[in-house]
N, C-alpha and C positions, 0 to 999 in steps of 0.2 A: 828660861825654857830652851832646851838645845837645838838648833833646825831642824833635825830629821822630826821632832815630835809635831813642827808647824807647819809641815808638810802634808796631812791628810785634811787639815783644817783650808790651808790653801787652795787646795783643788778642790775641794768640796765650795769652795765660795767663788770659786772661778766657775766652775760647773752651773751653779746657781743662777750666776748673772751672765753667762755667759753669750745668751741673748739682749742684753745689753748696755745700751752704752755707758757702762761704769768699768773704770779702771780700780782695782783690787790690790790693796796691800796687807796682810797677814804678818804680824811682829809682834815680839813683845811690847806688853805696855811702857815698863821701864827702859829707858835709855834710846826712845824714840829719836830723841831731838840731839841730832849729830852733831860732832864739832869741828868736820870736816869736809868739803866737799871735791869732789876729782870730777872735772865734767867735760867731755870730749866736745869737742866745737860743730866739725861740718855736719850736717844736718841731724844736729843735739842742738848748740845752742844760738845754732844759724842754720836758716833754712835751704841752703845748700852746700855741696863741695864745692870747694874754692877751688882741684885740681877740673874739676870737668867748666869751672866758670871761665878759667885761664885758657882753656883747650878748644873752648867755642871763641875769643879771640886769634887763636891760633890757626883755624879753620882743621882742628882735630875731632872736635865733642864729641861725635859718635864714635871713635873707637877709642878715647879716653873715660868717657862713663860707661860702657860695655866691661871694658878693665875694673873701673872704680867697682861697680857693678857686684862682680863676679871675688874683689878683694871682699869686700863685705859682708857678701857673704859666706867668707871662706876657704874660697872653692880655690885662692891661687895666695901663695907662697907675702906676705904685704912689702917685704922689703923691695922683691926683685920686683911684683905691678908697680911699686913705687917708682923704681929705677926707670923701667920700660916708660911709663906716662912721662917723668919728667924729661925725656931724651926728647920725647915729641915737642916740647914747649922750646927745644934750642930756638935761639932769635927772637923770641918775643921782648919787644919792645919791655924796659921798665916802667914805664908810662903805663902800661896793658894793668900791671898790678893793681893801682890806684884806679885805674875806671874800673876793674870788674869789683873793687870791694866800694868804691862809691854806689855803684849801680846795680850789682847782686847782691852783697851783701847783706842782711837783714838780720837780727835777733828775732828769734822764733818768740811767740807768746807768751810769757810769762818767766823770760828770762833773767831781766834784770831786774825784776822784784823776786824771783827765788835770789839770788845770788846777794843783792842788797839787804835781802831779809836775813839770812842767814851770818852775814861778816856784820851787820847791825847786833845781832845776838851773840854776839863772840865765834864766830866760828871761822876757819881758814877757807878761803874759796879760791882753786888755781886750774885754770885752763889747763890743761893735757891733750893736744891733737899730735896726729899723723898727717895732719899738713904742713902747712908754712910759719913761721915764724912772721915772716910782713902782715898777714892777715893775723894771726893771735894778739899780736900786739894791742892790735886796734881793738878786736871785738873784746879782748880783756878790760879796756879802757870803757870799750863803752857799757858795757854790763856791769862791771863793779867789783871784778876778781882781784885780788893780789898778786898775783903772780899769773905766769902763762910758759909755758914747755912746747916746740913745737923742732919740727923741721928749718933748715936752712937750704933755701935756694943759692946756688952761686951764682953769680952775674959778675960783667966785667966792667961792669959801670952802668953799661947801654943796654945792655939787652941778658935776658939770662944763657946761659953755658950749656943750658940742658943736662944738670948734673945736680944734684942732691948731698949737702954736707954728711960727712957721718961724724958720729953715728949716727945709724938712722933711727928715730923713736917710733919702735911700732908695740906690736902687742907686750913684749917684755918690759919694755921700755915703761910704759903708762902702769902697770904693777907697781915695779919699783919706784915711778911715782908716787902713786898711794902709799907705799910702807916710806921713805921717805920724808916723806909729806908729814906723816902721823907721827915716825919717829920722832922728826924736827917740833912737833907741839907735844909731845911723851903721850900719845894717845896712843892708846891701845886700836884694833881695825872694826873693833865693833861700832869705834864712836865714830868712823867714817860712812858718806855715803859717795858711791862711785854712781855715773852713770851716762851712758853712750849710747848707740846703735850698730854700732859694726863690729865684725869678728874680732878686731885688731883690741876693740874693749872688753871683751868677756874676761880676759884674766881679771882686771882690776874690778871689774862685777863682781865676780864670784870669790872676791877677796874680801871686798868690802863687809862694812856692819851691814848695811843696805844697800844692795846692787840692782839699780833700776834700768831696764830698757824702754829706750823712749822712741815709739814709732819703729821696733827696733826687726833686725834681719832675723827670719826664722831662728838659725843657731844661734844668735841671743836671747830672744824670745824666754825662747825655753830652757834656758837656764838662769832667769834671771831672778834675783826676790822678789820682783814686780814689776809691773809693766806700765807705760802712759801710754795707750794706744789713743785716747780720744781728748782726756782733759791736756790743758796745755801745764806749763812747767811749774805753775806751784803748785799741780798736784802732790808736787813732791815737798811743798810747807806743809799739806796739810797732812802727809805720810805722817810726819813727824811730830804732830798736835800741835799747830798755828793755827790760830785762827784767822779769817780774812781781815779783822780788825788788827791782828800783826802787821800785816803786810807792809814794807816799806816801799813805797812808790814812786818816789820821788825820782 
């Protein structure tokens, strides 16, 4: 079935429940169950940004999440808010990294059993953020992905540079991860599923076989194939026909 025909059946089911609280997926029956996953980290598959966690040790937060904010949803240019947030973090201690991912850091709901469910069934599962590299590493480690694509912070040993490796990976970047990605297993983008919150993930959304926003910024929202505003993250096993007796838990 081509999307534009799954499109009146969508809204018509979104309309429906749209007083409440169920999250809505509309897809074909065939070829539900992906064999790819692209899933953006700060508040997708952790419950916050690591750049605004870093900037509240800095004594920044408020005008680094007003930035983070305002990237998100769109509204400013991701590489150059990038640039700008990370000038502010110059001299923070490397010590600061490791307490804000000890102590903020968290895997949101239902993280590490999508991501174990899904590499337990054969499928590729790779972190793709527009943040850091120190923080991906970890939360790839602790959720169950293979691989992980992030930003590099420079530092001098002691404390960071307040300066951002390039290339920087923002919205193009995490696309070409998905084709990539797919390429590298010869999967075609139907058998992927992509899914984020923030503007810098709408291309790899809307690339994707299944382009999910989760808890996601207006202008993803609404263009995404589906949405998690309420269930937590294996909503998106069950998109796919898993049953809760799939689930790998462990």
């Amino acid at each position: 079935m081509e999307a534009a025909a799954l499109e009146p059946v969508r809204a018509a089911a979104q309309a429906a429940l749209s007083e409440m609280p169920v999250d809505v997926c509309v897809q074909p029956w065939e070829g539900r169950r992906k064999r790819l996953l692209i899933a953006d980290m700060d508040s997708t598959i952790i419950g916050c940004e690591c750049i605004d966690e870093l900037a509240d040790f800095a004594g920044v937060k408020d005008k680094v999440s007003e930035i983070t904010e305002r990237a998100m949803r769109g509204e400013l240019d991701f590489e150059a808010a990038l640039r700008e947030r990370v000038a502010m973090l110059k001299g923070l201690p490397l010590t600061d990294l490791q307490r804000a991912y000890d102590e903020r850091v968290v895997l949101n709901p239902g993280a590490r059993t999508l991501v174990r469910t899904m590499a337990e069934n054969g499928a590729r599962c790779v972190l793709v953020s527009g943040g850091f590299s120190f923080f991906t590493t970890r939360v790839a480690q602790a959720a169950g992905f293979h691989a992980q694509r992030a930003n590099t912070l420079i530092e001098d040993g002691q404390v960071l540079a307040g300066e951002v490796g390039v290339p920087i990976l923002g919205r193009e970047a995490k696309l070409a991860a998905l084709r990539e990605e797919a390429a590298g297993q010869g999967l075609d983008l139907a058998a992927t599923l992509a899914i984020g919150d923030g503007a810098n993930d709408l291309a790899m959304i809307e690339a994707a076989g299944l382009g999910v926003a989760y808890r996601a910024k207006p202008v993803v929202a609404a263009q995404a194939h589906a949405k998690v505003d309420h269930a937590d993250l294996t909503a998106l096993l069950y998109f796919q026909g898993y049953a809760a007796t799939d689930f790998v838990t462990d």
